[in-house]
C-alpha positions in Angstrom: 0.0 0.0 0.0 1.3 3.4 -1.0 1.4 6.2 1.8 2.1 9.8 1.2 5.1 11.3 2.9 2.8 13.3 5.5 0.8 10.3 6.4 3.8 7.7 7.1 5.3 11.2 9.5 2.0 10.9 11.3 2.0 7.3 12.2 5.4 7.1 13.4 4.6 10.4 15.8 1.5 8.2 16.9 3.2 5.1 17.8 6.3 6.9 20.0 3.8 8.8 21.9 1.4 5.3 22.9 4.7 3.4 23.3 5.8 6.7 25.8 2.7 6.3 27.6 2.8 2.5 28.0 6.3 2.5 29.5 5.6 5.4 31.9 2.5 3.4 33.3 4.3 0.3 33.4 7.3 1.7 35.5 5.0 3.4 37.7 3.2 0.0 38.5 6.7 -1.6 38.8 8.1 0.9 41.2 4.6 1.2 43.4 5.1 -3.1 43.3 8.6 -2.7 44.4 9.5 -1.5 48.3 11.3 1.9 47.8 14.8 1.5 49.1 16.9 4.6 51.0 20.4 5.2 50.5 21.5 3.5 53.6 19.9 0.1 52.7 20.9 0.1 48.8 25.0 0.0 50.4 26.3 -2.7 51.5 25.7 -3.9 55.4 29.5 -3.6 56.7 31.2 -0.4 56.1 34.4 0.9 57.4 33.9 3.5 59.8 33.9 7.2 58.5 36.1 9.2 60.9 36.4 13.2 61.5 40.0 13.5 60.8 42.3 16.7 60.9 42.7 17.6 57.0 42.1 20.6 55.2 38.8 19.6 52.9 37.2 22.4 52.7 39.8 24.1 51.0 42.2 21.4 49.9 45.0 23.4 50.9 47.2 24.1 53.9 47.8 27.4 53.0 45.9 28.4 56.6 48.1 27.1 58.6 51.5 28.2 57.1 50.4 32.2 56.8 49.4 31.4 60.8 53.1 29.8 61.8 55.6 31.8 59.4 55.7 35.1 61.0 56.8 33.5 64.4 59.1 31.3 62.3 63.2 32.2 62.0 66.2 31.7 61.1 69.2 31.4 62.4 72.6 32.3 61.9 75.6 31.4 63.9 79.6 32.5 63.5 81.8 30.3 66.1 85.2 32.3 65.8 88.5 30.2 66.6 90.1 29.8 70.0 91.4 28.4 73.3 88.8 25.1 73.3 86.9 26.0 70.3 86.7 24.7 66.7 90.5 25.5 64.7 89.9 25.4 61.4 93.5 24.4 60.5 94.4 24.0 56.9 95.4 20.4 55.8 98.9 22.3 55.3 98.9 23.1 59.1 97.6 19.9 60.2 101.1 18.0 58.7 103.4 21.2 59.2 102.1 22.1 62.6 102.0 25.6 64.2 105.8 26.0 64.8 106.5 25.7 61.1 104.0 28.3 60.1 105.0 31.0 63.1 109.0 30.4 62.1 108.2 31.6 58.5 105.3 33.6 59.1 105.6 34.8 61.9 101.9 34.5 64.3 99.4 33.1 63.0 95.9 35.4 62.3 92.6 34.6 64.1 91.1 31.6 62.4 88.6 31.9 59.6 85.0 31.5 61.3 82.8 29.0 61.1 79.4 29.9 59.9 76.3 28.0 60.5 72.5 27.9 59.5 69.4 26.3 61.2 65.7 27.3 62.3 63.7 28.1 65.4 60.5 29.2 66.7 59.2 32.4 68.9 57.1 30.9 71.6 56.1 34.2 73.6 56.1 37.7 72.3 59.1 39.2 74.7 61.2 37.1 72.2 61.7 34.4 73.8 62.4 31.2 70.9 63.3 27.5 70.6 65.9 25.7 68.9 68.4 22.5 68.4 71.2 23.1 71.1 73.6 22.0 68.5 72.8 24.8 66.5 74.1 27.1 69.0 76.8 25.4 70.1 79.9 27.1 70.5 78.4 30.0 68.6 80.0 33.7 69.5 77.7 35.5 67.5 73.9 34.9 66.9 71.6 36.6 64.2 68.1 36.0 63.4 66.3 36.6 60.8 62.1 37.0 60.5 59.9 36.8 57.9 60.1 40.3 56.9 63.3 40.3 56.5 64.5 42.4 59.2 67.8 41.0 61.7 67.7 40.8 65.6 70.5 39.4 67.9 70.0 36.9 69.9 72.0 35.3 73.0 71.5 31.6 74.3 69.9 32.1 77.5 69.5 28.3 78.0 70.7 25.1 76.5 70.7 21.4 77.3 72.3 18.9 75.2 70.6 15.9 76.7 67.6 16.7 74.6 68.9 18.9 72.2 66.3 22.3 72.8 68.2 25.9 73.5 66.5 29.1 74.6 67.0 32.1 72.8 65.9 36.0 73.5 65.6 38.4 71.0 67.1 41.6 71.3 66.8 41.7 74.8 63.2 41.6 75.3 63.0 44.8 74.1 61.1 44.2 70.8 57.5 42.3 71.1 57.5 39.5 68.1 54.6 37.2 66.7 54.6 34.3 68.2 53.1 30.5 68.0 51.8 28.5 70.6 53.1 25.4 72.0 50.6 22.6 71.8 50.0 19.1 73.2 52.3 16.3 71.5 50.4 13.8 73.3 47.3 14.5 71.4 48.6 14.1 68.4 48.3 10.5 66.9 49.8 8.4 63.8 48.3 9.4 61.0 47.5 13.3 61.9 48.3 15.9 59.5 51.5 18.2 59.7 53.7 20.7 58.5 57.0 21.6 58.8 58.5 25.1 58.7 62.4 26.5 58.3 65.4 27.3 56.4 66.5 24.2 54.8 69.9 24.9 52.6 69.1 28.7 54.2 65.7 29.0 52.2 64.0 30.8 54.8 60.2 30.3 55.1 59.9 27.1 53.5 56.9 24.6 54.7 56.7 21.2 54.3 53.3 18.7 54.6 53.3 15.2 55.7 51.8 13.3 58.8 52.6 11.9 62.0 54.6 8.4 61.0 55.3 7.2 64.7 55.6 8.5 68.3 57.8 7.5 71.4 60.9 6.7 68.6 64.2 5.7 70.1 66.6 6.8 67.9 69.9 6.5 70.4 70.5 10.3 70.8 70.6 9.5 74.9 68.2 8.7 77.6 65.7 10.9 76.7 64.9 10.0 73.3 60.8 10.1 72.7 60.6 11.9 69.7 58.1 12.3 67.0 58.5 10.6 63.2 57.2 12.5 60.6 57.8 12.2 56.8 57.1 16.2 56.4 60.2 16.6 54.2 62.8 17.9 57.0 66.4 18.9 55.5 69.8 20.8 56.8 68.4 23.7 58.0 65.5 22.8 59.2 66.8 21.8 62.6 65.3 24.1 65.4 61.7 24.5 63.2 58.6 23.9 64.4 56.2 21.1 63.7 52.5 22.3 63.1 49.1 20.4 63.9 46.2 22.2 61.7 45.8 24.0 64.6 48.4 26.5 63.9 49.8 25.1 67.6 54.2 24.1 67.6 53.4 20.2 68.6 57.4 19.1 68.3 61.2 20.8 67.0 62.7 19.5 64.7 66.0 17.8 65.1 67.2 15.0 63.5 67.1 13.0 59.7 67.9 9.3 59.1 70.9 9.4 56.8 69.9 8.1 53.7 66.6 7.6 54.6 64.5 9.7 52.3 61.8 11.6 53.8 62.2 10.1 57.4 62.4 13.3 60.1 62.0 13.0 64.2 61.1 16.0 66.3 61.1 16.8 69.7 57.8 16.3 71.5 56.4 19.9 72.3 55.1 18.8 76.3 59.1 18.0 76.6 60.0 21.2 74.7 57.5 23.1 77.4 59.1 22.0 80.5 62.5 22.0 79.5 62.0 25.8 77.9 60.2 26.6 81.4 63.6 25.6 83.6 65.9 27.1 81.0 64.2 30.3 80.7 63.7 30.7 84.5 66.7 28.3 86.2 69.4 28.7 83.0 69.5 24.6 83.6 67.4 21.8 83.9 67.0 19.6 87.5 65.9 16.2 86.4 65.0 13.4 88.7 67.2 10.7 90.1 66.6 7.5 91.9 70.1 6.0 92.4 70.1 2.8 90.5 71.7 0.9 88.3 69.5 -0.4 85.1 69.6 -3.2 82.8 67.3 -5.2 80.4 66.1 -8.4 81.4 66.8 -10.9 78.9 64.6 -14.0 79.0 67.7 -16.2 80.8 67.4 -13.5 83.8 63.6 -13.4 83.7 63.7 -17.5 84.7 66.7 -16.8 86.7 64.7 -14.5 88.8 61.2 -16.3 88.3 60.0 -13.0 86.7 58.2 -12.0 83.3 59.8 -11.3 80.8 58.7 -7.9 80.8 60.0 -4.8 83.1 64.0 -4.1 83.9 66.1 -5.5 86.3 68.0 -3.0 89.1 71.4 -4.3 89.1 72.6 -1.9 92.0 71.2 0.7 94.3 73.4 3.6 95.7 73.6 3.6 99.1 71.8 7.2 100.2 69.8 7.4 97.1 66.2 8.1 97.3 65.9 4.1 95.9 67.7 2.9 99.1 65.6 4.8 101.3 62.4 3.1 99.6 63.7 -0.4 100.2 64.5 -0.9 96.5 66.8 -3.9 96.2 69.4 -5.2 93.8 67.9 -7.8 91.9 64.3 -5.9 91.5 62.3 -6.4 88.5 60.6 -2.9 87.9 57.3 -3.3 86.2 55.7 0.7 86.2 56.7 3.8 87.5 54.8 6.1 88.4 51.4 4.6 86.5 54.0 3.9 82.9 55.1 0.7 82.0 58.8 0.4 81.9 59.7 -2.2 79.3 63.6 -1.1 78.7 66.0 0.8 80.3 65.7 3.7 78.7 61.7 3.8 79.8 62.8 4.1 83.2 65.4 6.4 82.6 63.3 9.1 80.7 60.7 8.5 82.9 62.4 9.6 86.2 64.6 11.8 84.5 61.7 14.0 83.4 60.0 13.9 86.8 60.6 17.1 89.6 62.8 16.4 92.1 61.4 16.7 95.7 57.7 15.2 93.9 56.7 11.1 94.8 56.0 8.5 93.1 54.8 5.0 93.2 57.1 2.1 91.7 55.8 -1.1 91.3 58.2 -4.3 91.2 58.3 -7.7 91.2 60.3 -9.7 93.8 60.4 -13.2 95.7 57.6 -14.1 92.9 55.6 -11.4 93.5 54.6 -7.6 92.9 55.1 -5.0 95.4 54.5 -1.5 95.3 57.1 1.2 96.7 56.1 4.8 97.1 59.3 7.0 96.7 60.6 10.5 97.3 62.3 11.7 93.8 66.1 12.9 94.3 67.7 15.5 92.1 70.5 14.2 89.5 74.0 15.2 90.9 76.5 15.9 87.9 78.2 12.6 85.7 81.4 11.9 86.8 83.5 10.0 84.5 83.7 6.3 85.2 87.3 4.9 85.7 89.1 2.6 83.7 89.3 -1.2 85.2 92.4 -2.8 85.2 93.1 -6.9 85.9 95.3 -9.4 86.6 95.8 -13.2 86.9 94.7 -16.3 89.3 93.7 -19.7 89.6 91.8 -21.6 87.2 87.5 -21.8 87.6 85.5 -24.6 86.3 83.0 -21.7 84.9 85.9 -21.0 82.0 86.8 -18.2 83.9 90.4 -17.5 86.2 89.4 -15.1 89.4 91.1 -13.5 91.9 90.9 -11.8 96.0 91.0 -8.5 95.4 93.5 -6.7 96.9 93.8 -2.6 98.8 95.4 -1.5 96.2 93.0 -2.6 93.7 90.4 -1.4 94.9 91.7 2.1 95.0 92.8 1.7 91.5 89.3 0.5 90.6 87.6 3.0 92.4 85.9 0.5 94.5 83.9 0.7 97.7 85.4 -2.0 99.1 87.5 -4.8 98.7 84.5 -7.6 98.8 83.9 -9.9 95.6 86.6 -11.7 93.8 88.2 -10.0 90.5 87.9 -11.7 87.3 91.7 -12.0 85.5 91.2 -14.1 82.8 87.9 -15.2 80.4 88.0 -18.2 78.2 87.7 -17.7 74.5 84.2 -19.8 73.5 83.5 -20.3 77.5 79.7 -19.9 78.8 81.1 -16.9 81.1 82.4 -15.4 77.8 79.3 -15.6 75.9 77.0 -14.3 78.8 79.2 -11.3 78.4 81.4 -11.5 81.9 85.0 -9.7 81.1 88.3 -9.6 82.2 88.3 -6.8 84.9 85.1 -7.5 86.2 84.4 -8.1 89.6 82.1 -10.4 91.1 80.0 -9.3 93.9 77.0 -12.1 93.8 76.1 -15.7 92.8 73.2 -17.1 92.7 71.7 -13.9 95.2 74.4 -15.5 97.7 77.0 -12.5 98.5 81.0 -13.3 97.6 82.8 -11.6 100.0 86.4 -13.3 99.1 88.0 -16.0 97.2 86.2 -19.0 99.9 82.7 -18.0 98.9 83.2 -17.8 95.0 84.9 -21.5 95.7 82.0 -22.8 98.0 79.3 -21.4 95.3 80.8 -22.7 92.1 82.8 -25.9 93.9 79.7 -27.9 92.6 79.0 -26.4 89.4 78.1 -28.4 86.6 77.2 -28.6 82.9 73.4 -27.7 82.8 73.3 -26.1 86.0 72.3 -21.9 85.3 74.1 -19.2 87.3 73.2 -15.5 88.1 75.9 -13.6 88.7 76.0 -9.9 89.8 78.8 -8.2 88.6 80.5 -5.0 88.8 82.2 -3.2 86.0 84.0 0.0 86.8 81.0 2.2 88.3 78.5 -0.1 87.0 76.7 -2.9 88.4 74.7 -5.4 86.1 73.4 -9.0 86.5 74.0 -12.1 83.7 72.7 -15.3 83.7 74.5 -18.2 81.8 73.9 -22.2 82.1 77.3 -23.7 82.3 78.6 -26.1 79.5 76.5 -24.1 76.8 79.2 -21.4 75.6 
């Protein structure tokens, strides 16, 4: 059948708009059929939790933060001239030649070239009072910052303690008021937060970094007091003495320290350390830290069953007589567990722990000993200075069965060993490959304890170890130098 063009436009318009029609009716009746799901129920039923975290959404950008911190941010420069106890800067020509050869020819020598330095730091009140790295200060005779406009201010070190790296600068004597940035609290800060850093690195003042929090509580063997903050906020030379910024605009750690060779790994200085060691330096000019009087080790798992203790807390190896730790009834041979409500796992736990507490304050140490737990309250001493600990000496004696040669130890020893008295039994000789040698016992060392039973001469070290044999384990408390320390060894296994 022949159609006209018009007519066959027609149908075709007809049919699309019933077919329309018939579709629209049919989903209707398909959707009123069908329960109507809400956004929650069409996603699947476990989801990973959605946390408020510290980022910058809303503007994508940390821009914020960095106009808050840079005006209290500076940099610093140091010149350390020459002289009596300070760096030389000798040529390699002087070096070989040596003074005398330069003065016969060339008569006295000039002042030395000086040593110029760069690093960072941070104003923490407006008087112009700052933080930085004690080792960028160090030996410095001249001091110059400089702020973000541009201008230059002399500074003088005011405080400084090398133990955990932080120096206290003023600016100009007080006499200029500053911008400043406030310290907040490190221990709020967890892995993962978001952060910037903010120095000079290579002398490029004002430069910021971004990263996050990568670790706390990091050991990194700078000292006893190592608990500093990993971040991978791109820190470089330079940068030591700079702040690290929450996205609060608050200073929650300094930066100190890089891992040599390892890209884009940077520790700071917790700022709740920073706040109490700035407090003492800026009021005292030093820092008191607190002091029990013992001696500290770790305790391996061969002391932990030699002492029937867990495997976890340290073991006091010796206990000055006097010390706040004598007073309390803490013992040789105590396994600490906590002090002062913290767990002390190593050493170094204790160590920071007490060292950071005020003297004159208590606390309560709790210990395991005789198979138990105890708890001691104690009165916190005050650190007296280091004294350098003396060389031992030693000499020989009559064979041991333990693959070690002891001997009495004589007056004269003991002076020469700077020892209390003249009780214990010296050790003279240690057998290559013997179980004495691998448990770490030296010639030198004297012998104060075996087995918790004292050795007071040569007839008790005989009557403790006359029945030794292979299998049977040993404690032995030892005394190296100034230094007390327990190991445990079972004989016939070196």
């Amino acid at each position: 059948m022949q159609l006209s063009r018009k007519t066959f436009v027609a149908t075709v318009v007809v049919a699309l708009a019933i077919g329309g029609a018939v579709g629209s009716f049919t989903t209707r009746r398909a959707t009123a059929e069908r329960p109507q799901l809400t956004l929650v129920e069409a996603l699947p039923a476990v989801q990973a939790p959605i946390l408020p975290v510290q980022m910058p959404l809303t503007t994508g950008t940390f821009a914020k933060v960095a106009e808050a911190i840079k005006p209290a941010v500076i940099n610093i420069n140091t010149v350390t001239r020459g002289g009596p106890g300070g760096p030389s800067g000798r040529t390699p020509f002087e070096e070989f030649f040596g003074e005398d050869f330069f003065k016969r020819f060339f008569g006295e020598m000039p002042e030395r070239m000086p040593q110029r330095s760069l690093g960072s730091g941070v104003i923490i009140d407006p008087s112009g009072i700052a933080l930085t790295n004690s080792h960028v200060v160090e030996r410095a005779t001249e001091i110059e910052v400089i702020t973000l406009d541009g201008s230059k201010h002399k500074a003088k070190v005011i405080g400084n303690d090398k133990k955990t790296d932080l120096a206290v600068l003023k600016l100009d004597d007080g006499k200029v008021k500053f911008p400043f940035a406030r310290l907040g609290d490190s221990d709020k800060m967890q892995v993962g937060d978001w952060v910037i850093a903010v120095g000079s690195p290579f002398g490029l003042q004002s430069t910021v970094t971004a990263g996050i929090i990568s670790a706390k509580a990091r050991q990194i063997g700078q000292g006893p007091f190592d608990d500093f903050l990993q971040t991978d906020a791109a820190i470089n030379p330079g940068n030591s003495g700079g702040p690290l910024v929450n996205m609060q605009g608050e200073v929650i750690g300094i930066n100190t320290a890089i891992v040599a060779g390892g890209s884009g790994i940077g520790f700071a200085i917790p700022s709740n350390m920073a706040r109490k060691i700035s407090t003492e330096l800026a009021s005292r000019g030093r820092v008191s830290r607190g002091w029990l009087g013992v001696a500290l080790q770790p305790l391996t798992p061969e002391l932990a069953r030699s002492f029937n203790a867990k495997d976890k807390g340290v073991l006091v190896a010796d206990v000055v007589p006097d010390s706040p730790a004598s007073k309390a009834g803490l013992k040789p041979g105590d396994v600490l567990l906590e002090f002062d409500g913290k767990k002390t796992e190593e050493p170094a736990d204790s160590q920071r722990a007490v060292g950071l507490a005020s003297p004159g304050t208590s606390a309560k140490v709790k210990l395991w000993r005789d198979s138990a737990e105890h708890t001691l309250e104690l009165k916190i001493g005050e650190a007296p200075d280091e004294r350098e600990v003396q060389q031992r000496t030693g000499t020989r004696a009559a064979p041991s069965a333990l693959g070690m040669d002891v001997r009495p130890i004589t007056q004269d020893m003991a002076r020469q060993l700077n020892l209390r008295n003249t009780e214990g039994v010296i050790v003279s000789r240690v057998e290559e490959g013997s179980s004495a040698a691998e448990a770490g016992i030296q010639r030198g060392d004297v012998i104060r304890e075996i087995n918790r039973q004292k050795v007071k001469g040569l007839s008790d070290y005989d009557r403790l170890t006359r029945e030794a044999k292979d299998g049977d384990r040993l404690t032995v408390l030892l005394q190296r130098g100034q230094m007390s320390l327990y190991v445990a060894f079972t004989i016939g296994r070196g």
